[in-house]
C-alpha positions as CSV (number, residue, x, y, z in Angstrom):
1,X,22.5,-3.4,16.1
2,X,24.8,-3.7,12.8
3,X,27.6,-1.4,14.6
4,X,27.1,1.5,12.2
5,X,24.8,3.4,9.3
6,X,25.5,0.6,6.7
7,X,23.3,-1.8,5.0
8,X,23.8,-5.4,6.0
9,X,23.3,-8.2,3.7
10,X,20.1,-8.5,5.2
11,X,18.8,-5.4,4.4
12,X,18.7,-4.0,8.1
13,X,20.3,-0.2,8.5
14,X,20.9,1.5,11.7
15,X,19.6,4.7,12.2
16,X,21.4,7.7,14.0
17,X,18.5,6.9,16.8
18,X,20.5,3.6,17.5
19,X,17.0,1.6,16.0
20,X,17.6,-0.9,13.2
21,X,15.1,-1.0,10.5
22,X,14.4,-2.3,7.0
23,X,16.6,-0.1,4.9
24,X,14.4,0.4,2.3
25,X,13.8,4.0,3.1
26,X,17.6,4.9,2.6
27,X,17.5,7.0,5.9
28,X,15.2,9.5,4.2
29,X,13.0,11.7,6.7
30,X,10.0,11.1,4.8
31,X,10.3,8.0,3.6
32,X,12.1,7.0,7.4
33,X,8.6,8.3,8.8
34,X,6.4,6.2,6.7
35,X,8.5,3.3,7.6
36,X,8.0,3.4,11.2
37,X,4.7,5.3,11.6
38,X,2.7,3.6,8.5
39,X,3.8,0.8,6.5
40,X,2.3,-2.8,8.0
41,X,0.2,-1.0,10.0
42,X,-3.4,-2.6,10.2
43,X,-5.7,-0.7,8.9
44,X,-9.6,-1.2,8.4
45,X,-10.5,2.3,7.2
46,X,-12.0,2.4,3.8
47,X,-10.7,5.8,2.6
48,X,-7.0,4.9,3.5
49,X,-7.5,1.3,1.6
50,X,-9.0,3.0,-1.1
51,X,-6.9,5.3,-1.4
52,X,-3.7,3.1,-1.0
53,X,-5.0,0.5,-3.6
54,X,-5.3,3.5,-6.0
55,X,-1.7,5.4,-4.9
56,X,-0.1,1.9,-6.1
57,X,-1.1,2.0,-9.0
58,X,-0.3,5.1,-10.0
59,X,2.9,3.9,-8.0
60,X,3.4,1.5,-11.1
61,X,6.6,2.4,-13.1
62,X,7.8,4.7,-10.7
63,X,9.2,4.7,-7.1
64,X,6.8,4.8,-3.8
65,X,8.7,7.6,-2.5
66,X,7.9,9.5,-6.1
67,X,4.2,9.2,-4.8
68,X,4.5,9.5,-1.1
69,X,6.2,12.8,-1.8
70,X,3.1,14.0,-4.0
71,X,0.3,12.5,-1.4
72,X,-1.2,15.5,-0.3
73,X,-1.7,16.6,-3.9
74,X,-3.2,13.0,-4.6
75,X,-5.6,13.6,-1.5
76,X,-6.4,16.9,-3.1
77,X,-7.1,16.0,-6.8
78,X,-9.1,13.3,-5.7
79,X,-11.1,14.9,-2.7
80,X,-9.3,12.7,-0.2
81,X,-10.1,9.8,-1.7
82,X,-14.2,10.0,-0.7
83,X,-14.9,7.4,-3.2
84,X,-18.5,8.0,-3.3
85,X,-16.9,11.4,-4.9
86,X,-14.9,10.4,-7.0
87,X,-17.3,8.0,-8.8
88,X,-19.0,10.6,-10.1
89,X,-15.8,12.6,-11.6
90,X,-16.3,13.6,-15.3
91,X,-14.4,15.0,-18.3
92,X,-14.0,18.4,-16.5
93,X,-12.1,16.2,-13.7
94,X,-9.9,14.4,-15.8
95,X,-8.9,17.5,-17.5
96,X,-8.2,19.1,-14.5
97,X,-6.1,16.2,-12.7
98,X,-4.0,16.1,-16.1
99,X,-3.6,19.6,-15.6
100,X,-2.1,19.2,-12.1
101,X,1.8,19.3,-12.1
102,X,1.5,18.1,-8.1
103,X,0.2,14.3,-9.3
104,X,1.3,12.2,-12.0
105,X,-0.3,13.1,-14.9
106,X,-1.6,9.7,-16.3
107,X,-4.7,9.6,-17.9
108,X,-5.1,5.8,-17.5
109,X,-4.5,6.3,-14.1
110,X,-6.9,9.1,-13.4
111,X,-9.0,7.1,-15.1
112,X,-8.9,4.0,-13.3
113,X,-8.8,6.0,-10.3
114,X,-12.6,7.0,-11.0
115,X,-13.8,3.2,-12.2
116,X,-12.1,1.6,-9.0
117,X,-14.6,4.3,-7.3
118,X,-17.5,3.0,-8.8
119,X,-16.4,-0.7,-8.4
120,X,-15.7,0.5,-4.4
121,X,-19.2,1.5,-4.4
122,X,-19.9,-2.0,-5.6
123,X,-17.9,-3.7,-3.3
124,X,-19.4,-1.7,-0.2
125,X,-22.7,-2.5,-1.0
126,X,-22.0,-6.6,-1.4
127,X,-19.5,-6.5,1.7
128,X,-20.4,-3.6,4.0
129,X,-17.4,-2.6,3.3
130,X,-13.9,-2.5,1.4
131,X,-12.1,-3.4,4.6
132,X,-14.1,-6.9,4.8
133,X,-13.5,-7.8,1.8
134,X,-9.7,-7.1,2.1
135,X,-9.5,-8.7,5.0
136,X,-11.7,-11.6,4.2
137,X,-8.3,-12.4,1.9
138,X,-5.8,-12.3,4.7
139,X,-3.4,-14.8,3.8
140,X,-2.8,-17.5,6.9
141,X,0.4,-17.9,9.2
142,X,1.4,-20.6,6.5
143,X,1.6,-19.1,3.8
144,X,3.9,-16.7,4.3
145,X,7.0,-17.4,6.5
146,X,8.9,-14.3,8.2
147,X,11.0,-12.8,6.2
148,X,14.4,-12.7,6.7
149,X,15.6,-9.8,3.9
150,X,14.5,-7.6,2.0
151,X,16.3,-9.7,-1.0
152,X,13.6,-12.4,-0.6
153,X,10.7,-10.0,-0.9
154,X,12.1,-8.0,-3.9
155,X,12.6,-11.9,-5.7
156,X,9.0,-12.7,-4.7
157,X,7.1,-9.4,-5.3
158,X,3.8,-11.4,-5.9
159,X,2.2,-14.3,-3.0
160,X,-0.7,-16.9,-3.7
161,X,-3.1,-14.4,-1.8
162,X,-2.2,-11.3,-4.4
163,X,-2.2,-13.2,-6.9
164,X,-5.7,-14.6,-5.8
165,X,-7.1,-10.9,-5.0
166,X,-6.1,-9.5,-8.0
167,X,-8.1,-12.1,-10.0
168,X,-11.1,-11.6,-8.1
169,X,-11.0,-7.7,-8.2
170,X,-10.0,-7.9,-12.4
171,X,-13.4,-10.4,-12.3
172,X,-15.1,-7.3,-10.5
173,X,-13.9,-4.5,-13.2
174,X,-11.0,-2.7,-11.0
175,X,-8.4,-1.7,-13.2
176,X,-4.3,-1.3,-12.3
177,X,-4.5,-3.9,-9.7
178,X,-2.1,-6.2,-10.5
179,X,-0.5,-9.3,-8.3
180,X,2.5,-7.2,-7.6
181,X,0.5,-4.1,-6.9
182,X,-1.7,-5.7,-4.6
183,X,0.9,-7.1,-2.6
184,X,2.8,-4.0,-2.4
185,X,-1.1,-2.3,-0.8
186,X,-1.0,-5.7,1.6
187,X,2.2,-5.3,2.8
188,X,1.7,-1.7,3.2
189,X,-2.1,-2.4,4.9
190,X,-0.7,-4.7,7.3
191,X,-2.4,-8.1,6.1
192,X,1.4,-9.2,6.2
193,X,4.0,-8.0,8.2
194,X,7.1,-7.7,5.8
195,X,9.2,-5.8,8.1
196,X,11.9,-8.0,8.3
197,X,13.8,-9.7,10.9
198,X,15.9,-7.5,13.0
199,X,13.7,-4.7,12.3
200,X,12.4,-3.2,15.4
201,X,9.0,-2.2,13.4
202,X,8.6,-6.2,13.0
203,X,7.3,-6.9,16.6
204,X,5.2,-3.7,17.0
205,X,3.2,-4.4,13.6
206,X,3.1,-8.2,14.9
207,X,1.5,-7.0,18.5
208,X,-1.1,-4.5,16.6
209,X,-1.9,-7.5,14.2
210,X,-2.6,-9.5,17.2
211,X,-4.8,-6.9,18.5
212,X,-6.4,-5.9,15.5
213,X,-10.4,-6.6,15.4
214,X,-10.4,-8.1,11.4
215,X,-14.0,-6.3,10.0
């Protein structure tokens, strides 16, 4: 424990439940949540990675929280995320999302939204699916040391593997994936465990990695 609610140099904050954690949520509820019941968590479900990959970069510019906070209008605008739907949104959809004061109203975005649906379809067909692929990328035990604060992960925002994935999926036509973007949907997907040191998160997300059947 850091002996109170403060941040410590190493970005760890105690909670009124006793638990350190990364202090990037600020002791939010929401964002609090997210942190222990989501981020780094594993996950080989195409919907969620699709619709992660696609949340961050509508993310871009703006805070996560701004779009974890407007989720559920995502999820509806884009019809949870069913990729195989969203490929075939048109004019009328567009017009309608821009039209949606729950989302950000970016017409790039939206519109990236529905080519990264037809480029998922893609993907799905070569791979069997989005989560081999992504996975396929996982970056090895060397190349990422654990990290020791959140000040080393804010200076280093990009890694070899994002950097890497997001060349190959610009190669493939997906739009608003940039290194940084990508390694934010990594970190959040749990093909690295950035909870830091100290967090109590840290060794959960390490024990479900360990048990986590890669695709």
């Amino acid at each position: 424990m850091n002996g109170g609610h403060g941040v410590t140099a190493k970005g760890i904050i105690t909670g009124e439940d006793g638990r350190d954690r990364c202090a990037w949520h600020g002791n939010l509820d929401d964002y609090r949540r997210y942190h222990d019941e989501e981020w780094g968590t594993p996950m080989a479900d195409d919907r969620r990675l699709f619709e992660k990959i696609c949340l961050e970069g509508f993310q871009s510019g703006l805070s996560w929280l701004t779009i974890l906070r407007k989720r559920e209008a995502f999820r509806a605008a884009f019809a949870g995320f069913d990729f195989d739907i969203v490929a075939k949104f048109g004019e009328e959809d567009i017009a309608r999302c821009l039209g949606d004061a729950g989302i950000v109203r970016h017409r790039g975005k939206i519109v990236s939204t529905i080519n990264n649906a037809k480029r998922a379809q893609e993907m799905k067909a070569e791979f069997g699916s989005l989560a081999r692929y992504f996975w396929s990328h996982e970056p090895g035990p060397s190349e990422r040391p654990a990290i020791v604060s959140w000040e080393e992960i804010a200076a280093n925002p990009t890694t070899p593997a994002s950097i890497r994935i997001s060349k190959d999926l610009k190669k493939r036509g997906w739009t608003f994936v940039g290194p940084t973007t990508v390694y934010a949907f990594m970190q959040a997907m749990g093909l690295v465990n950035d909870h830091i040191e100290g967090c109590f998160c840290r060794q959960r997300v390490e024990g479900l990695r360990a048990s986590f059947k890669r695709p």
